[in-house]
C-alpha positions as CSV (number, residue, x, y, z in Angstrom):
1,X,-25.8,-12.6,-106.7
2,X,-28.1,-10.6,-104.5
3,X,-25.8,-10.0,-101.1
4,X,-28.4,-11.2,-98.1
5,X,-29.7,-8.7,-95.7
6,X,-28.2,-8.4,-91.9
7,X,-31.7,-8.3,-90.6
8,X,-35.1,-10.9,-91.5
9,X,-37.7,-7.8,-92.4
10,X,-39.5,-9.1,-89.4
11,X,-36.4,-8.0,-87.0
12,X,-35.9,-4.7,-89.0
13,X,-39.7,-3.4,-88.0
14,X,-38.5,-4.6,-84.2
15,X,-35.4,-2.6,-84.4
16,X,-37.0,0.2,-85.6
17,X,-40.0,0.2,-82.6
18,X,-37.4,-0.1,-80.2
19,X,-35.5,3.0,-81.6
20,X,-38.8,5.0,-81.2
21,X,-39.4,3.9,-78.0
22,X,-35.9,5.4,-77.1
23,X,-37.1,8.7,-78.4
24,X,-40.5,8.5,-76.2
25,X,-37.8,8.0,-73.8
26,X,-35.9,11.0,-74.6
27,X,-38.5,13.4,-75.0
28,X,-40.1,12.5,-71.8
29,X,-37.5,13.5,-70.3
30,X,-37.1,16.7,-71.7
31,X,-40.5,17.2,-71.2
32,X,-40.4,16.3,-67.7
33,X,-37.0,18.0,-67.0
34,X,-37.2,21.2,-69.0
35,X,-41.1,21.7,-69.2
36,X,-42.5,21.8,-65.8
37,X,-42.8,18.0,-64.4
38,X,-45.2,16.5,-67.8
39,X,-44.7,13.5,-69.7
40,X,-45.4,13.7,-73.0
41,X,-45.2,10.1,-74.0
42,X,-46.3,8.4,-70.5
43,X,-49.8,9.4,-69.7
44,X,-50.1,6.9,-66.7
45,X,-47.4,8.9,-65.4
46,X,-49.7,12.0,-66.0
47,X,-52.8,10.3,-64.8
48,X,-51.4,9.8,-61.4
49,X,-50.1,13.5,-61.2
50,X,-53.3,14.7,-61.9
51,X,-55.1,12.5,-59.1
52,X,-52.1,14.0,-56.6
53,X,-52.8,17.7,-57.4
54,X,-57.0,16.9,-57.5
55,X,-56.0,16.3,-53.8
56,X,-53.4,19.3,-53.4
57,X,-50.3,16.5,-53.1
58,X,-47.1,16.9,-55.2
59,X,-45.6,19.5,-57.6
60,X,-46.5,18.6,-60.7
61,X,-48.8,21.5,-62.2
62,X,-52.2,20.3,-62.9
63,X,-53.0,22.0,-66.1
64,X,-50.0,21.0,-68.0
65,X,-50.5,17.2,-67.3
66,X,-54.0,17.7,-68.5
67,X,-52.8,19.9,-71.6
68,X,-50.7,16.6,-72.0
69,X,-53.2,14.1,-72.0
70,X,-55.5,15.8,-73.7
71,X,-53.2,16.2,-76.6
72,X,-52.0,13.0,-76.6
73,X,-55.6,12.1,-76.8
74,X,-56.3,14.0,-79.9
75,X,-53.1,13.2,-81.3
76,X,-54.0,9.4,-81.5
77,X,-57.5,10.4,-82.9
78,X,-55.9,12.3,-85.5
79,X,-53.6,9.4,-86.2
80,X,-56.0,6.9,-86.1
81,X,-58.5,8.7,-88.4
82,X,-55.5,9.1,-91.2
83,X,-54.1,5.9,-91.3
84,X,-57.5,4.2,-91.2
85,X,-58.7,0.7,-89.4
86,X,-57.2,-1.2,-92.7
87,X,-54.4,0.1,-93.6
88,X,-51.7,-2.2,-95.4
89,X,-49.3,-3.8,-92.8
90,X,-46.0,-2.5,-92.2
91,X,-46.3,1.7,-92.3
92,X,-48.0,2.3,-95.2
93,X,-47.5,5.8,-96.4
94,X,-50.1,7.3,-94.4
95,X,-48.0,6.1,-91.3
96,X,-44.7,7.1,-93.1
97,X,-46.6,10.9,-93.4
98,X,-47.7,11.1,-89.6
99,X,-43.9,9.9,-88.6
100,X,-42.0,12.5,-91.1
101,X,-44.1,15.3,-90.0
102,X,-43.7,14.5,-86.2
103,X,-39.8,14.6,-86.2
104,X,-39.8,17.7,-88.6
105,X,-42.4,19.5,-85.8
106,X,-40.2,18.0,-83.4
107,X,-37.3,20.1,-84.7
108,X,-39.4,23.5,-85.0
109,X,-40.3,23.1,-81.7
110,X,-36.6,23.1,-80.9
111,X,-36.0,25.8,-83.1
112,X,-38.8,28.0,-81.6
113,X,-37.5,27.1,-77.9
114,X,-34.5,28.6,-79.1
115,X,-35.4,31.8,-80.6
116,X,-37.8,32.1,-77.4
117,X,-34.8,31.3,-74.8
118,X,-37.2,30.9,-72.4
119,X,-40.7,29.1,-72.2
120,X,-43.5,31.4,-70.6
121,X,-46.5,30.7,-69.9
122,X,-48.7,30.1,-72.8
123,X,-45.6,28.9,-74.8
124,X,-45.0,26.0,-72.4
125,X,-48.2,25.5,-73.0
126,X,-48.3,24.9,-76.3
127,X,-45.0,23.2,-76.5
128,X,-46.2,20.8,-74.2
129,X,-49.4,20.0,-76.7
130,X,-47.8,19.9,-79.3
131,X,-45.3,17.2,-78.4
132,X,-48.2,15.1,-76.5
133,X,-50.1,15.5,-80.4
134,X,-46.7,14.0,-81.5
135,X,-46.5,11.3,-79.4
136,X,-50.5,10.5,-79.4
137,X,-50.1,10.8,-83.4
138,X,-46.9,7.8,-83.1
139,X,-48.8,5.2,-81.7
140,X,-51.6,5.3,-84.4
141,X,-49.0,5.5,-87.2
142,X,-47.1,2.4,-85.5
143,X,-50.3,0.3,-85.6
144,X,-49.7,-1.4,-88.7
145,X,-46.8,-2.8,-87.8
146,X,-48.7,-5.3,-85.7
147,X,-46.2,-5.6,-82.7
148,X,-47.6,-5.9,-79.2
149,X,-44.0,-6.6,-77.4
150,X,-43.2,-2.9,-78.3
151,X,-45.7,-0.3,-77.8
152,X,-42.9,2.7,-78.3
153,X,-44.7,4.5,-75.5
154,X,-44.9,2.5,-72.1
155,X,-42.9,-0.2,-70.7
156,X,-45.3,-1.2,-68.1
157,X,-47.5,-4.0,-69.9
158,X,-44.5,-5.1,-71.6
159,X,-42.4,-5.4,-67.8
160,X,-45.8,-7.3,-66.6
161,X,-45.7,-9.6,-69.5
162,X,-42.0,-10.4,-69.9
163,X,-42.0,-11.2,-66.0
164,X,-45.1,-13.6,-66.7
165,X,-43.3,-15.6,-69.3
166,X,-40.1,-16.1,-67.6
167,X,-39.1,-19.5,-67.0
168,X,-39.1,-18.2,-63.2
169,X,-43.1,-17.6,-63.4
170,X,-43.4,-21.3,-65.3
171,X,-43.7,-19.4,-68.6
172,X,-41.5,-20.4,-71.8
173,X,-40.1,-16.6,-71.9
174,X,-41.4,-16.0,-75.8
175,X,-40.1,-13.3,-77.0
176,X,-38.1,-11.9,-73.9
177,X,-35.6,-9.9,-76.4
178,X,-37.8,-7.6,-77.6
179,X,-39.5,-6.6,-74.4
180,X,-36.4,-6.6,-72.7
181,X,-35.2,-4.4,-75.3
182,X,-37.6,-2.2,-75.1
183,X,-37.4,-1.2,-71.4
184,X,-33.5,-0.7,-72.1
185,X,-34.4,1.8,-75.0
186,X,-36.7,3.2,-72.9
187,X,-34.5,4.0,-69.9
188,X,-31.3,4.5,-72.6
189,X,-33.3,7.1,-74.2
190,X,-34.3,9.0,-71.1
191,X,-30.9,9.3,-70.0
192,X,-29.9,10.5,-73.2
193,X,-32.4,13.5,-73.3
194,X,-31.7,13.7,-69.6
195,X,-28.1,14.4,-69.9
196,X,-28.7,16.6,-73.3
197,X,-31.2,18.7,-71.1
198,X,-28.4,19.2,-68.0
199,X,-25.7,19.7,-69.7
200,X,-27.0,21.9,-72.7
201,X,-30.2,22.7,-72.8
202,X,-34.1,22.1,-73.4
203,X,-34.1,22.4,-77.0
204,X,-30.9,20.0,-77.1
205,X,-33.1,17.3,-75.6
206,X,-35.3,17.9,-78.3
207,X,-33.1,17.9,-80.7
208,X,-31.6,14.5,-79.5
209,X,-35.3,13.1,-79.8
210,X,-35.8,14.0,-83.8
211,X,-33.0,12.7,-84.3
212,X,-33.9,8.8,-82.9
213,X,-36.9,9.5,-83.7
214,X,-35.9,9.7,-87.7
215,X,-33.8,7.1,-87.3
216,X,-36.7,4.7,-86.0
217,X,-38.5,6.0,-89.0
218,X,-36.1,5.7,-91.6
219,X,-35.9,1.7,-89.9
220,X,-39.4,1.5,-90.3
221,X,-40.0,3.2,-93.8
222,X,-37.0,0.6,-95.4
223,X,-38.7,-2.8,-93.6
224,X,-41.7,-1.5,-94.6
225,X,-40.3,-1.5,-98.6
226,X,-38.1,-4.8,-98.0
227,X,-41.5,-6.6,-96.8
228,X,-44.1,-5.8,-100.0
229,X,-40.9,-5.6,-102.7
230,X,-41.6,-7.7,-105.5
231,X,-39.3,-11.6,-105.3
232,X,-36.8,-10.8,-107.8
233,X,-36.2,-13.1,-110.4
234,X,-33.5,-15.3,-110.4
């Protein structure tokens, strides 16, 4: 007899969103920490720390938050254009590719950082673009999966929205775990890059973030199987 699964296929693909939302976490705070005050994952974030240096107000460099959100731009172009408007629900293999090659870039960046020591110039740069394509390239890949309580990339809709269906606002509070959830991993996974960053170094952080970030995939990849596998026969 076939020995049941821990988790319905629909609470797999959940767990695995909020384990990627943990590594947006993480990275944006190497990112922010270690690469000059940029998010990566967060573009509102860099939105507003463009409009504060258009006005000469803040720290935060100009033309690394608009190397950021530029690259996060094209990387959900990219993605979108490879997994396609129709793409079979779950993460088709298209998604599986975009999400694979992210965390395996992820770790050459590391690697690079390392052999480097330290980020100049042009190599920030780059770095930063590069993770922003990464990032851009995730929520495209994640599309498929169909989930609007977990965007892996911003917690602000999902705050709004769990506050707006509490039983406090005179909603029915649908689906408050996930989005809940969510804005733990979110915060969990920023403090994890954040203390990998502080007490190591850069590339540490970045590390740390391939790592959940494979995990979320690996999630992902085996609800994705579990959901379209054939019924067996009895």
């Amino acid at each position: 007899m076939a020995r049941r699964p821990l988790l319905p296929v629909d609470h797999q693909f959940i767990a695995g969103l909020l384990i990627l939302t943990a590594s947006t976490g993480c990275v944006d705070a190497v990112s922010y920490l270690a690469l000059d005050k940029v998010f990566t994952g967060n573009m509102t974030g860099n939105v507003l720390f463009i409009g504060f240096s258009l006005v000469h107000a803040g720290t935060a460099p100009l033309l690394n938050n608009i190397i950021a959100l530029l690259g996060f731009a094209l990387g959900s172009i990219i993605g979108g254009r490879i997994v396609g408007l129709n793409a079979q629900k779950g993460l088709p293999p298209t998604s599986r590719g975009i999400l694979v090659g992210g965390a395996v870039l992820m770790i050459l960046l590391a690697v690079f950082w390392v052999i480097v020591h330290v980020l100049v110039f042009p190599a920030l740069l780059t770095v930063t673009a590069l993770l922003a394509v990464i990032m851009g390239a995730q929520v495209s890949a994640v599309k498929p999966v169909g989930n609007t309580d977990v965007t892996t990339i911003v917690v602000t809709n999902t705050l709004a929205n769990l506050a707006r269906d509490s039983r406090l606002a005179g909603g029915k509070s649908r689906n408050w775990f996930p989005r809940l959830a969510a804005i733990l991993c979110m915060g969990i996974g920023a403090s994890i890059g954040a203390a990998l960053v502080t007490y190591i170094a850069g590339p540490a952080g970045l590390v740390g973030a391939a790592v959940i970030f494979t995990v979320g995939t690996i999630t992902l990849v085996t609800a994705h199987r579990r959901l379209h596998a054939e019924p067996e026969n009895s």
